[in-house]
C-alpha positions, 0 to 999 in steps of 0.5 A: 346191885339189889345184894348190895343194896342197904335198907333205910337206915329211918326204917330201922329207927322206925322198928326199934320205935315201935319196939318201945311202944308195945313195952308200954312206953310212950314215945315223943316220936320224931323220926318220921317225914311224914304226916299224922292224919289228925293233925295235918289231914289232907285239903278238903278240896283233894279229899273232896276230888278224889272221892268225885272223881271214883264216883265218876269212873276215873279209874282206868289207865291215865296217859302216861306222861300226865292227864292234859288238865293236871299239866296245864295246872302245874304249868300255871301254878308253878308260873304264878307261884315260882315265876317259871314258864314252861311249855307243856312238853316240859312237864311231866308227871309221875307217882310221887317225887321219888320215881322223878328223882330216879327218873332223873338220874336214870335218864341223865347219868350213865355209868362210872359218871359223876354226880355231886351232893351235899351231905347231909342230904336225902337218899343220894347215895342210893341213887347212885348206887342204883345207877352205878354213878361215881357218887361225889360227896360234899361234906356241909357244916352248920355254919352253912346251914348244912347247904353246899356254897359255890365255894365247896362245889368248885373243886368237884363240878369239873366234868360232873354230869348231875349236880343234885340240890335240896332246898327247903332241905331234907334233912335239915329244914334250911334253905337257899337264899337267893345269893347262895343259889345264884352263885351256885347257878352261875358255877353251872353255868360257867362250867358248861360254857367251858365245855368242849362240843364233844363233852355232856353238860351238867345238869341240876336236879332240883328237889323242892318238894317242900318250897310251900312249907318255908317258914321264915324270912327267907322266900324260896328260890329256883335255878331258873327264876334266878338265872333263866340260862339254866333252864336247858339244865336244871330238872326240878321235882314236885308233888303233893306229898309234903306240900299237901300233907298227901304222902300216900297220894302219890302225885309228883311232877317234873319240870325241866327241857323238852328232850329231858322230860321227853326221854325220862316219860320214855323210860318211867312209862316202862316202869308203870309209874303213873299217878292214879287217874283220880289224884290226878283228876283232883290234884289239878282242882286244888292247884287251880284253887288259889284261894284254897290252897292259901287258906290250907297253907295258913293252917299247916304252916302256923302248925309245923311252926308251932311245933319246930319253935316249942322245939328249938325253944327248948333245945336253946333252953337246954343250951343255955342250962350248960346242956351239951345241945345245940339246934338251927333256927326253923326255916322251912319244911317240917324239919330242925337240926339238933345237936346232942353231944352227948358223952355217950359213944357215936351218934347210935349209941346217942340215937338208943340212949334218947331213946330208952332214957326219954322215950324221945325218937330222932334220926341221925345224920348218918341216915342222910350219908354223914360219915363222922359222929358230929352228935347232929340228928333230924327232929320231924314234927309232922306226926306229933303234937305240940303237947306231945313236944312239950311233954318230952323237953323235961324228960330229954332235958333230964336224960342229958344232964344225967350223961352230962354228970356221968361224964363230969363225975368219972373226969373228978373220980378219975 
């Protein structure tokens, strides 16, 4: 399994990024999903508690499934923020959203299952390659915002046993809204229904690790708020990586049934993949801390919108030129969807064209399991600033109309 098993497809991008800059050259990097330190720092709160709670000794073993005071923060904050009530046997904590998302898989999906997701969508493949699950891809478009509907899922939820979600999505930044969601929610639960008292039923993974950063119109939804029948079958996964700029923090969280959440604390307890104590400690202060985290919210969000509107504004402006670009509007997370149909070869050599002609960084979709060289890459703005966005446009614009009139000359000579 680890012979066979492809490394980052980001990572690459990352080297060959880091590449260009020690050649001097200045990169508008939009690779990352991660956070630059100067300008998303941490809440001060988080800081603040963390510092508190080494001065004060919190660093020995938490308990394994969570420190009793961050379970009942969670429990709370998701009560009032996302209108779900559970007990406290339901929630679990662990270092980070990836060890819930594996934790998941691992406790609910035996070999040879089935587990259905969209593309483009976050590290799925892996997961299932990990757990030897028979991996169902579900091909989604623009014209969805890159999200599954209820009518592509249909034909493959037929004996699944985890169907996995995403919203505010990674890649793309769209989201469900509530019809989408709760046509999908209704599919799951139309589906277990038909089950025969022999058959496992599906289960919803859940992930939405970014549901505070959304941006627009569009509030965010979850399974059990929509549809309170799913809650014997949806895993939802949380932390503060995203949501609290704290990606190295490693403090993440699930929600789900008991008998789920018992079992899944069973197997990552072998793992060893706790949260520190002193996170846990002040991750628990700041989820109590309404006001604050309002505040911090404020900020962070005026400043990813910033960045992802200078962004998609620029991309329109392009279009609108004739440029062969296109993007979907902002929506949540720190992430935009662009197009670069760019006459040039596969999504790659577009990827290393932007690259060498305009210093400009991005990640294809093929990194997210998209097979076909649709031209549509991820633009994060976490790790970059505004003047930074707005310093790279000319130079982007410049390099498309050069391929652009490539190709327009080699068609008249020819």
């Amino acid at each position: 399994m680890a012979a066979g098993m492809a490394g980052s497809a980001i990572l690459k991008v990352a080297a060959d990024v880091r590449a260009r800059v020690a050649g001097g050259h200045r990169i508008c990097d939009l690779t990352m999903g991660d956070f630059d330190p100067r300008y998303f720092p941490i809440p001060a709160l988080l800081r603040e508690g963390i510092e508190a709670a080494l001065e004060d000794g919190q660093t020995n073993y938490p308990a394994g499934v969570g420190m009793p005071v961050l379970r009942e923060a969670i429990r709370a904050f998701s009560r009032d923020g996302l209108g779900v009530d559970y007990p406290i046997e339901s929630v679990l904590v662990m270092s980070g959203a990836r060890p819930a998302l594996y934790g998941a898989y691992r406790t609910l999906v035996d070999p040879g299952e089935r587990v259905v997701f969209s593309v483009p969508s976050w590290q799925n493949s892996y997961y299932c390659q990990l757990v030897g699950a028979e991996a169902v891809v579900v091909p989604c478009e623009a014209s969805t915002g890159f999200l599954p509907t209820r009518a592509m899922l249909e034909p493959v939820v037929r004996g699944a046993r985890l169907l996995v979600l995403n919203s505010p999505s990674n890649p793309t930044g769209t989201m469900f809204d509530s019809e989408s969601l709760g046509a999908i929610c209704d599919l799951v639960l139309e589906e277990n229904a038909r089950r025969g008292m022999n058959e496992r039923p599906l289960y919803v993974l859940y992930d939405q690790v970014y549901w505070m950063l959304t941006l627009g119109a569009t509030p965010h939804v979850t399974p059990v708020a929509l549809r309170p029948a799913m809650a014997p079958y949806t895993v939802s996964v949380d932390a503060v990586s995203k949501s609290f700029a704290a990606t190295g923090l490693r403090v993440g969280w699930v929600l789900g049934p008991s008998d789920v959440v018992r079992s899944m604390g069973d197997f990552l307890g072998h793992v060893g993949a706790w949260a520190p104590k002193a996170e846990q400690v002040a991750t628990a202060a700041l989820l109590g801390a309404r006001g604050a985290i309002a505040e911090y919210h404020r900020t962070m969000k005026d400043g990813l919108r910033a960045r992802l509107q200078v962004l998609h504004r620029g991309m329109m402006a392009m279009r609108e030129r004739g440029l062969p670009v296109d993007a979907t509007a902002p929506a949540g997370a720190m992430y935009l969807s662009a197009r670069f149909a760019l006459p040039v070869g596969d999504n790659e050599a577009i990827r290393t064209y932007l690259l060498r002609e305009a210093d400009f960084a991005a990640v294809p979709f093929q990194a997210f399991g998209v097979t076909e060289d649709s031209g549509w890459f991820r633009l994060s703005v976490g790790a970059t600033s505004v003047a930074d966005i707005e310093a790279a446009l000319p130079k982007l614009a410049t390099a498309i109309d050069r391929a652009s009139q490539s190709l327009t000359s080699a068609v008249e000579n020819a």
